[in-house]
C-alpha positions as CSV (number, residue, x, y, z in Angstrom):
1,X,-64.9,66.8,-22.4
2,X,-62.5,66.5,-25.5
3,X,-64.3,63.7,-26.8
4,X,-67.3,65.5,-26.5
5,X,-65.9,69.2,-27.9
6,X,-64.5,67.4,-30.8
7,X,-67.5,65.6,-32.2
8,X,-69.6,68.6,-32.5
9,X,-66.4,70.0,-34.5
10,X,-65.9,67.8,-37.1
11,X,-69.5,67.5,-38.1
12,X,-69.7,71.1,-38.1
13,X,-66.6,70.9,-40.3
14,X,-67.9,68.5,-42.6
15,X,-71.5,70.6,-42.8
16,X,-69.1,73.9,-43.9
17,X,-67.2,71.4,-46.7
18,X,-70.9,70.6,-48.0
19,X,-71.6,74.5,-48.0
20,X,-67.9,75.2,-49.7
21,X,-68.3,72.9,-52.1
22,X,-71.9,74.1,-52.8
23,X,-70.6,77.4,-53.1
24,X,-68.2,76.8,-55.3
25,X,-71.0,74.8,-57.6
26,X,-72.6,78.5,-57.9
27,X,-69.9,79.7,-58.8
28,X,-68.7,77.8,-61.3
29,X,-70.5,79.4,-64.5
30,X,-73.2,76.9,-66.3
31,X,-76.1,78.1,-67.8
32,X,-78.7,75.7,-66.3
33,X,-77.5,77.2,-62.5
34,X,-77.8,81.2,-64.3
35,X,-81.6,80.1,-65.5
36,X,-82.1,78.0,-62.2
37,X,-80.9,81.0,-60.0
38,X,-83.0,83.9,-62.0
39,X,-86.1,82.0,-61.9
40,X,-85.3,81.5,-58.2
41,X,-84.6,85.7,-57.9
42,X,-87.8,85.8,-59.8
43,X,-89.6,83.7,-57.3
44,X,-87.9,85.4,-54.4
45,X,-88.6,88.7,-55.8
46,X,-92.1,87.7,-55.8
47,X,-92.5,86.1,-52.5
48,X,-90.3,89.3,-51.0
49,X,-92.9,91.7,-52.6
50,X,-96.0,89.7,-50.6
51,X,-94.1,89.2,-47.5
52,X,-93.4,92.5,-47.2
53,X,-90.9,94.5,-45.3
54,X,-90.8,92.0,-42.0
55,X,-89.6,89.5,-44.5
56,X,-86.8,91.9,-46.3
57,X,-85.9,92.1,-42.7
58,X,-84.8,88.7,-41.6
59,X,-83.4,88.0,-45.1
60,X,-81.3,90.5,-44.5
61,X,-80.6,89.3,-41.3
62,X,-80.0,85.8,-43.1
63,X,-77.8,87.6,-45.5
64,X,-75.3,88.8,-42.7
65,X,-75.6,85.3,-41.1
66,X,-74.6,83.7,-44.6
67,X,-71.7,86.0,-45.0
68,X,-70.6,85.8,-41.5
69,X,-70.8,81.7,-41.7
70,X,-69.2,82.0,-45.3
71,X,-66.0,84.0,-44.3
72,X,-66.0,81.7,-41.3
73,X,-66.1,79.1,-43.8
74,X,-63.3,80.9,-46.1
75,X,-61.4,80.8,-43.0
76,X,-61.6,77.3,-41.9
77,X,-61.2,76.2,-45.5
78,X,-57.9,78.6,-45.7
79,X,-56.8,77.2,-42.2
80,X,-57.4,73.4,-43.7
81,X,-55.3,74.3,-46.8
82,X,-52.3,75.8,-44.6
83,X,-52.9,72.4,-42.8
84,X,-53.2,70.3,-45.6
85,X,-50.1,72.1,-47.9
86,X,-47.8,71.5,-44.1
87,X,-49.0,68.1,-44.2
88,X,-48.1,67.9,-47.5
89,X,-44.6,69.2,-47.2
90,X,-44.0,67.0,-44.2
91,X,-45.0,63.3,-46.4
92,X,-43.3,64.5,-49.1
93,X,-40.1,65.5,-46.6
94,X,-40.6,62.1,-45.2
95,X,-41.0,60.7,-48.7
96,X,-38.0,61.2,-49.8
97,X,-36.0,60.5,-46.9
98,X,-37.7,56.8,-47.2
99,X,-36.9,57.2,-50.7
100,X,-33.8,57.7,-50.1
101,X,-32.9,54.8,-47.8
102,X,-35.2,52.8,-50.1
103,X,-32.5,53.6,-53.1
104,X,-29.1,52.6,-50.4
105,X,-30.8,49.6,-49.5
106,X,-31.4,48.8,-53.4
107,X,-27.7,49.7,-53.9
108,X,-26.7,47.5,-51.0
109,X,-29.0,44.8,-52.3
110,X,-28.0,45.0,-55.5
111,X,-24.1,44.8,-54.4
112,X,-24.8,41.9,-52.3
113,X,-26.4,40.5,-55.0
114,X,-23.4,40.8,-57.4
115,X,-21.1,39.6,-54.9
116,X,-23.3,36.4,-54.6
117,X,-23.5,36.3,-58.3
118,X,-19.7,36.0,-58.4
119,X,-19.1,34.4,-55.4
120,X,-21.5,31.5,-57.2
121,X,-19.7,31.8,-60.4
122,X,-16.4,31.1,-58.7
123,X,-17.7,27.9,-57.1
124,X,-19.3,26.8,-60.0
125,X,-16.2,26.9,-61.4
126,X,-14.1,25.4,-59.0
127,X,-16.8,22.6,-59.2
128,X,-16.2,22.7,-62.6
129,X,-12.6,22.2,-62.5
130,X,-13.4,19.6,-59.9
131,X,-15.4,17.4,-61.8
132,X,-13.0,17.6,-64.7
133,X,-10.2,16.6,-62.9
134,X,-12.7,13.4,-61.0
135,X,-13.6,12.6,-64.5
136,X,-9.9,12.6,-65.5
137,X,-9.2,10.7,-62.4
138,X,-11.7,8.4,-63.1
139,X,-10.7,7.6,-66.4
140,X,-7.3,6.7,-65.4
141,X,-8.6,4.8,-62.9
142,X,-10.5,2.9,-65.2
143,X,-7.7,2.6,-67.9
144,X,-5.2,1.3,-65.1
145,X,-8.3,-1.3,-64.1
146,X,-8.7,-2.2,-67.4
147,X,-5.2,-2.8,-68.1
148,X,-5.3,-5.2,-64.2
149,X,-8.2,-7.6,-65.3
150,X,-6.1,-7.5,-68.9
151,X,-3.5,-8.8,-67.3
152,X,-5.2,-10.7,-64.6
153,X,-7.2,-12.4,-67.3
154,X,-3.5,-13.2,-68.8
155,X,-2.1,-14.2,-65.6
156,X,-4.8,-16.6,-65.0
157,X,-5.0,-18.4,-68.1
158,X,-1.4,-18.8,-67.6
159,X,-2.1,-20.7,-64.2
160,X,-4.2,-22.6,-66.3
161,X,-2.4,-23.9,-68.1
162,X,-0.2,-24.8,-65.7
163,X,-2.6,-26.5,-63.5
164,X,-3.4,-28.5,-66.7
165,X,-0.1,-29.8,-66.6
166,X,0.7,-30.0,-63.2
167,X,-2.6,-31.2,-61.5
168,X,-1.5,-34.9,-60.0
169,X,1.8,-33.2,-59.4
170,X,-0.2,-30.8,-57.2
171,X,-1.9,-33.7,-55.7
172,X,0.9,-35.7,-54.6
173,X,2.4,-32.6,-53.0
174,X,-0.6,-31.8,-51.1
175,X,-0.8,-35.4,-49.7
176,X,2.8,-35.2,-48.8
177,X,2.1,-31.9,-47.0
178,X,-0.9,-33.3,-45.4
179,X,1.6,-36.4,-44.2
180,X,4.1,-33.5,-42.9
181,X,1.7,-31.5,-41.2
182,X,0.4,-34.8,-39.6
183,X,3.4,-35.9,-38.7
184,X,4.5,-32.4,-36.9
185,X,1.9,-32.2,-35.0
186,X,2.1,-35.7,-33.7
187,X,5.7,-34.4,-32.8
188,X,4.4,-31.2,-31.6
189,X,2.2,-33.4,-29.3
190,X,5.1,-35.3,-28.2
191,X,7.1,-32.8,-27.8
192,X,4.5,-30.9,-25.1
193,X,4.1,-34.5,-23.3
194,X,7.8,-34.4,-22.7
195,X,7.9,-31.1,-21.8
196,X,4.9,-31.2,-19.5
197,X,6.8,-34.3,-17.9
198,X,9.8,-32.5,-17.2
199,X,8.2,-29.7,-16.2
200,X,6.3,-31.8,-13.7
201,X,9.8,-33.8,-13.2
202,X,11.4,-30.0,-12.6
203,X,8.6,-29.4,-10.1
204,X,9.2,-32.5,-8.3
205,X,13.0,-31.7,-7.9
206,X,12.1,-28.5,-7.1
207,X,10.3,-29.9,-4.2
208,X,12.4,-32.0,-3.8
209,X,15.2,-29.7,-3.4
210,X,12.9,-27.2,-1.1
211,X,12.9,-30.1,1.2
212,X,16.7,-30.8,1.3
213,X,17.6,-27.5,2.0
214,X,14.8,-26.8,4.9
215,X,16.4,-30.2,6.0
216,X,19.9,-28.5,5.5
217,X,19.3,-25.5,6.7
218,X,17.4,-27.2,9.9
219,X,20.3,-29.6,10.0
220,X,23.0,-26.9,9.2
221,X,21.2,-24.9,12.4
222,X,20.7,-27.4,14.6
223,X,25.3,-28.7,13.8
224,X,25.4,-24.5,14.6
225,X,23.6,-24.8,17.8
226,X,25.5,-28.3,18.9
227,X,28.3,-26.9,17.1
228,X,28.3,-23.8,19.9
229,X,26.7,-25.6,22.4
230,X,30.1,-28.3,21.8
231,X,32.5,-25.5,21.8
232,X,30.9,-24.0,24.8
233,X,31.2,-27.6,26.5
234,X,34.9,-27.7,25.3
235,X,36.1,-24.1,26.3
236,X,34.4,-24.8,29.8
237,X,36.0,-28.5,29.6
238,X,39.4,-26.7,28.8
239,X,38.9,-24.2,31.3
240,X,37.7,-26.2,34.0
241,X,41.3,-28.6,32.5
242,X,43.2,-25.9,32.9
243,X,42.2,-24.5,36.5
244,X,42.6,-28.1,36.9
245,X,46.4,-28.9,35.3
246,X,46.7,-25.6,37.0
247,X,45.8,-26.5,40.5
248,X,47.5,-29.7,40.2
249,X,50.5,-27.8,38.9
250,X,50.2,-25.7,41.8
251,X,49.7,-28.5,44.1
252,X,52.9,-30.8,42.5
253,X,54.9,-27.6,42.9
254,X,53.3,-27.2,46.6
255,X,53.9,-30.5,47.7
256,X,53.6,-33.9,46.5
257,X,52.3,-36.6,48.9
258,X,54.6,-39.2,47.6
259,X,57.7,-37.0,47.8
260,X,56.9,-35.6,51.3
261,X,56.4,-39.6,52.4
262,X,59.6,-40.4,51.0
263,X,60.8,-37.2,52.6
264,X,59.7,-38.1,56.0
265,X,61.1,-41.5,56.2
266,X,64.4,-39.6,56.1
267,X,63.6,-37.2,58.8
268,X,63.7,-37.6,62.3
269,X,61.3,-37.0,64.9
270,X,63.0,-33.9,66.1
271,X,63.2,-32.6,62.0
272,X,59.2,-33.2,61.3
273,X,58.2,-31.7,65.0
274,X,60.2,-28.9,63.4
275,X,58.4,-28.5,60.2
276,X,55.6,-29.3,62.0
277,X,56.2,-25.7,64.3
278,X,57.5,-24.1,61.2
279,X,54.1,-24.9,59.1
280,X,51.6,-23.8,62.4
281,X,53.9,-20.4,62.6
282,X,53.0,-20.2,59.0
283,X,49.6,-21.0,59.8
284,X,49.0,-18.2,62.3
285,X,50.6,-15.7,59.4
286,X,48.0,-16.4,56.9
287,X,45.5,-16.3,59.7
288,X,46.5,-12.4,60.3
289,X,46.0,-12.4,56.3
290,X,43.2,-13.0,56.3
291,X,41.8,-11.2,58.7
292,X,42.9,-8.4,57.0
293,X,41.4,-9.2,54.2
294,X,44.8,-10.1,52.2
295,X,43.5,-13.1,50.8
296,X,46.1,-13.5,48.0
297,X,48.8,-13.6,50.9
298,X,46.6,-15.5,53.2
299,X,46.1,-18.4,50.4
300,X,50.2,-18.2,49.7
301,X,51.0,-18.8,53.8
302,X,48.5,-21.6,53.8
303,X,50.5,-23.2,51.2
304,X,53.8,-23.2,52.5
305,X,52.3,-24.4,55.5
306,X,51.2,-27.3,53.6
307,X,54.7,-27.8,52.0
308,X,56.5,-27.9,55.4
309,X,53.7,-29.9,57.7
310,X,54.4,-33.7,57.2
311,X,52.2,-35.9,55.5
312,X,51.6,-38.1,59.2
313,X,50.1,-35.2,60.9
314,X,46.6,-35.3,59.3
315,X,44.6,-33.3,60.9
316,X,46.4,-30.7,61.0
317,X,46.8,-30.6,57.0
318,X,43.1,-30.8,56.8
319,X,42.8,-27.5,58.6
320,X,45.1,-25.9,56.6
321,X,43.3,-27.3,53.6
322,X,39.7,-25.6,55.0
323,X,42.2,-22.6,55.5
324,X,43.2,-22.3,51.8
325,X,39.7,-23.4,50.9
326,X,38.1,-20.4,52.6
327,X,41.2,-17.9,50.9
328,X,39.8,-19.1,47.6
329,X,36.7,-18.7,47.9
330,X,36.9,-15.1,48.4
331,X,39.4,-14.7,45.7
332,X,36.5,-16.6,44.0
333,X,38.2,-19.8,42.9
334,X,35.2,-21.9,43.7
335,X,36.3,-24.6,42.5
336,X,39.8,-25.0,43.8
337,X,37.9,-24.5,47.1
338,X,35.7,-27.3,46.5
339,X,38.9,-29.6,45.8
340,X,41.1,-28.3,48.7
341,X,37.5,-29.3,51.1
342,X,37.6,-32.3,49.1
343,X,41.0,-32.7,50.4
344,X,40.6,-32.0,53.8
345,X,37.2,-34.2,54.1
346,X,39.0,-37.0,53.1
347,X,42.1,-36.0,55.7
348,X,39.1,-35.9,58.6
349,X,35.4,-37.2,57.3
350,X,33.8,-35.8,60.2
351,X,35.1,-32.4,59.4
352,X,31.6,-31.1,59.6
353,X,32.6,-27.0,59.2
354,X,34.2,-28.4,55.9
355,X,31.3,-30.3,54.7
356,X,29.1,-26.8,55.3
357,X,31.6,-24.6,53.4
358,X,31.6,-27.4,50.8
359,X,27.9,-27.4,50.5
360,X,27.4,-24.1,50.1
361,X,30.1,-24.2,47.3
362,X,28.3,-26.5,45.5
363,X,25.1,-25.0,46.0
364,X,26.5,-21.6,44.8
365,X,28.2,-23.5,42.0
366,X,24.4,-25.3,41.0
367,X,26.0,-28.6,41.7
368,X,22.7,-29.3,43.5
369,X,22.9,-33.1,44.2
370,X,26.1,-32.7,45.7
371,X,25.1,-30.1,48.0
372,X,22.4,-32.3,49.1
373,X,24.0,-35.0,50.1
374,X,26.9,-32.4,51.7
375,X,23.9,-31.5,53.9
376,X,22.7,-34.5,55.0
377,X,25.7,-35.4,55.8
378,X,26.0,-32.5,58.3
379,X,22.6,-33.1,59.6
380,X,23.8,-37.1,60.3
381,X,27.1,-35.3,62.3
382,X,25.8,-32.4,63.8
383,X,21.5,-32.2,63.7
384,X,21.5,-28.4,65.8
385,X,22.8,-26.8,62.4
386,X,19.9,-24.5,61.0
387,X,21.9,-23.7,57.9
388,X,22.0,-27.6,56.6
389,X,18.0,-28.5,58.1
390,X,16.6,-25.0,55.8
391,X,18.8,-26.2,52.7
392,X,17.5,-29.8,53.0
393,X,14.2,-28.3,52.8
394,X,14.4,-26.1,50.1
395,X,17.0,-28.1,48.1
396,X,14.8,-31.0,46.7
397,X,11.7,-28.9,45.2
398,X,14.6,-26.8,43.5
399,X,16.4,-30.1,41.9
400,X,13.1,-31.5,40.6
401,X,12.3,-27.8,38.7
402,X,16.0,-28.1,37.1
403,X,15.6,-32.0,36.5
404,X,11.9,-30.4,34.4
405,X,13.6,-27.4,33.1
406,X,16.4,-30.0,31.9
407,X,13.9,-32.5,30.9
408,X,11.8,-29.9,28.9
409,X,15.2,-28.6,26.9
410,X,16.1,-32.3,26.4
411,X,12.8,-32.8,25.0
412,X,13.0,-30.2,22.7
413,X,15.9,-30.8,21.6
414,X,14.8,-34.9,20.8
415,X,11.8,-33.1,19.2
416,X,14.0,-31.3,16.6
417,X,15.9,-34.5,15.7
418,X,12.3,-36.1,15.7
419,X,11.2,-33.1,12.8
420,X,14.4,-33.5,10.8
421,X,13.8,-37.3,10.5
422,X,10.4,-37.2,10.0
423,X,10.2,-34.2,7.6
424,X,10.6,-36.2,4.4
425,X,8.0,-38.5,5.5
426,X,5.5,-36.2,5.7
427,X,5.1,-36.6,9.7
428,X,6.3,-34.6,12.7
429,X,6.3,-35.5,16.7
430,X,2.9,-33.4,16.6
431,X,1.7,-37.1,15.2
432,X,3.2,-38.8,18.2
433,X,1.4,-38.3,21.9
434,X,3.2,-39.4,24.7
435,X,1.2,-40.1,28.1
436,X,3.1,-40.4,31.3
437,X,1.4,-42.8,34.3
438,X,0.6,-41.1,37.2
439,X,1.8,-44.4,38.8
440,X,5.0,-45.7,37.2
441,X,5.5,-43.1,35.9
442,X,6.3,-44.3,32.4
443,X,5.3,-42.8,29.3
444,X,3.3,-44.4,26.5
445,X,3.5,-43.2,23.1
446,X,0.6,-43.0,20.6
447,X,0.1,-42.2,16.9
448,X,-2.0,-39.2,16.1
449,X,-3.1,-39.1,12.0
450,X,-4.7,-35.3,12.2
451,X,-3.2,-34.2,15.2
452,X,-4.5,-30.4,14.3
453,X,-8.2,-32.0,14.7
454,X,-7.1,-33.3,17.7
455,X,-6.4,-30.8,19.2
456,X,-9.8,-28.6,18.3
């Protein structure tokens, strides 16, 4: 509806600006429009008079339209002036506030410009100075170049001349050098063949000495083991001397067979049936010992008894030896109470309670041979005993494991000495098999080159 209100408007308004602007044509005084508009009042005043009055009547009507449109028309045009003169005011208003910041950005440009201005004039200055002080560089540079190749050019016409004079000179110098240089390397070459032979010499004896000491070391650990397996033999030799020089001690202090004989063949037989009484009394005293359990006093009685009872009554000795033997062995001196059963056995071989207690020392003492026979020998006297049948059962399977368990040790030990004596060879018993018969049972020994592959 705007659109269409507003079109109407302006062609209306444009119609009234032709009709203003016609109007103001009339007005304007010329004296072609004064003749044009009297013949035209003639002319109307003519056609008025024919028409009549109906006519005067609607031109008058026409005349109050006219004036009606024409102050309309005086009103608009004032209305467009008011318009026009605000509109005016306004661009010139904004006019000169763009003129305004049109002349501070010229005064901005225009300082910016004469800081650039200067700004350029001081670089082109310092390039100026710059290039002055490259050119002056450059020219010393050149002078001082000048003045090198001068004396360059001096220097080698110098050499020149010396060359002239010393050219074979030169020559024979250079051939000697050449001979020198030749000559030093040869020895340089020398000199690395030597040392690459003593290095490989070094190496060797390096090896060498590896070897010795493994072999020392082995040999050094194998005199340490012998070494303390020697001084264990020799404290149990010197213990086993001493319980021995002890006993016999003992004994020679007891009683001496020799001296007792000699004794008796003094004595009457009233005096040795005496001693004889005297040692059983004693007898029957260490018995009460030692079933007490006073085995210390037990083992004294039974050797006083031994002192007084003459050397003719053997039996009777003999059971004071198993007496004394069976004292010892709980105050656990086995092996004085395998020698005072040794005693008494060979006082009465068919001692057979001896021979048990025996045995069983032995057994308890691993002499395990011994103890076998011991048993047998009680099984020949007396074949009811349980104790020697079970032990002659059980006794040989335990004398063959020891005999392997010694064997095995033995056999290590052989195989060490084999090692050390092989070593520098390059060879060890791993080389040499050994195969027993199942027969004979010999052993066979064969040589094994790659014993490792063998053994895959």
């Amino acid at each position: 509806m705007n659109r269409g209100a507003a079109a109407p408007r302006e062609e209306e308004e444009e119609e009234e600006e032709e009709g203003f602007y016609d109007c103001q044509e009339t007005l304007e005084p010329s004296e072609r429009r004064r003749g044009e508009e009297q013949t035209d009042r003639l002319q109307t005043d003519g056609l008025q008079e024919e028409q009549g009055d109906g006519l005067q009547e609607e031109q008058g009507d026409r005349l109050q339209t006219d004036r009606l449109e024409k102050e309309e028309q005086t009103d608009r045009l004032q209305e467009e002036k008011e318009e026009q003169t605000d509109g005016l005011q306004e661009e010139q208003t904004d006019g000169l506030q763009e003129e305004h910041t049109d002349r501070l950005k010229e005064q901005q440009t225009d300082r910016l410009l004469q800081e650039e201005q200067t700004d350029g004039l001081q670089e082109e200055e310092q390039t100026d100075r710059l290039q002055q002080e490259e050119q002056t560089d450059g020219l010393q540079q050149e002078e001082q170049t000048d003045r090198l190749q001068q004396e360059e050019q001096t220097d080698g016409l110098q050499q020149e001349e010396q060359t002239d004079g010393l050219q074979p000179e030169e020559q024979t110098d250079r051939l000697q050098q050449e001979e020198q240089t030749d000559r030093l390397q040869q020895e340089e070459q020398t000199d690395r063949l030597q040392e690459e032979e003593q290095t490989d010499r070094l190496q060797e004896e390096e090896q060498t000495d590896r070897l010795q000491e493994e072999e020392q070391t082995d040999g050094l650990q194998e005199e340490e083991q012998t070494d303390r397996l020697q001084e264990e033999q020799t404290d149990r030799l010197k213990e086993e001397k001493e319980e021995q020089t002890d006993g016999l001690q003992e004994e020679e202090l007891e009683f001496d067979d020799e001296s007792l004989r000699e004794e008796e063949q003094q004595l009457t037989e009233e005096q040795r049936e005496s001693r004889r009484q005297e040692s059983f009394s004693l007898k029957e005293a260490g018995n009460t010992h030692f079933k007490a359990g006073e085995w210390q006093e037990a083992q004294r009685c039974y050797t006083e008894a031994l002192c007084l009872c003459p050397v003719s009554f053997s039996r009777e000795r003999s059971v004071l030896f198993s007496n004394r033997a069976a004292a010892r062995l709980h105050l656990d001196l086995k092996d004085k109470a395998i020698s005072d059963c040794t005693r008494a056995i060979d006082l009465n071989p068919d001692y057979v309670r001896v021979l048990l207690r025996r045995a069983e020392l032995q057994e308890q003492t691993e002499k395990l041979d011994e103890a076998f026979e011991d048993y047998k020998r009680v099984l020949e006297l007396d074949p009811k005993q349980g104790a020697a049948r079970s032990a002659c059962m059980r006794l040989p399977q335990q004398i063959q494991e020891r005999n392997e368990k010694l064997k095995e040790e033995m056999m290590g030990k052989l195989k060490d000495l084999g090692n050390l004596v092989l070593r520098p060879f390059g060879l060890s018993t791993n080389n040499f098999q050994m195969n027993q018969d199942a027969q004979t049972g010999s052993y066979s020994i064969n040589f094994l080159q790659n014993p490792n592959n063998n053994n895959r």
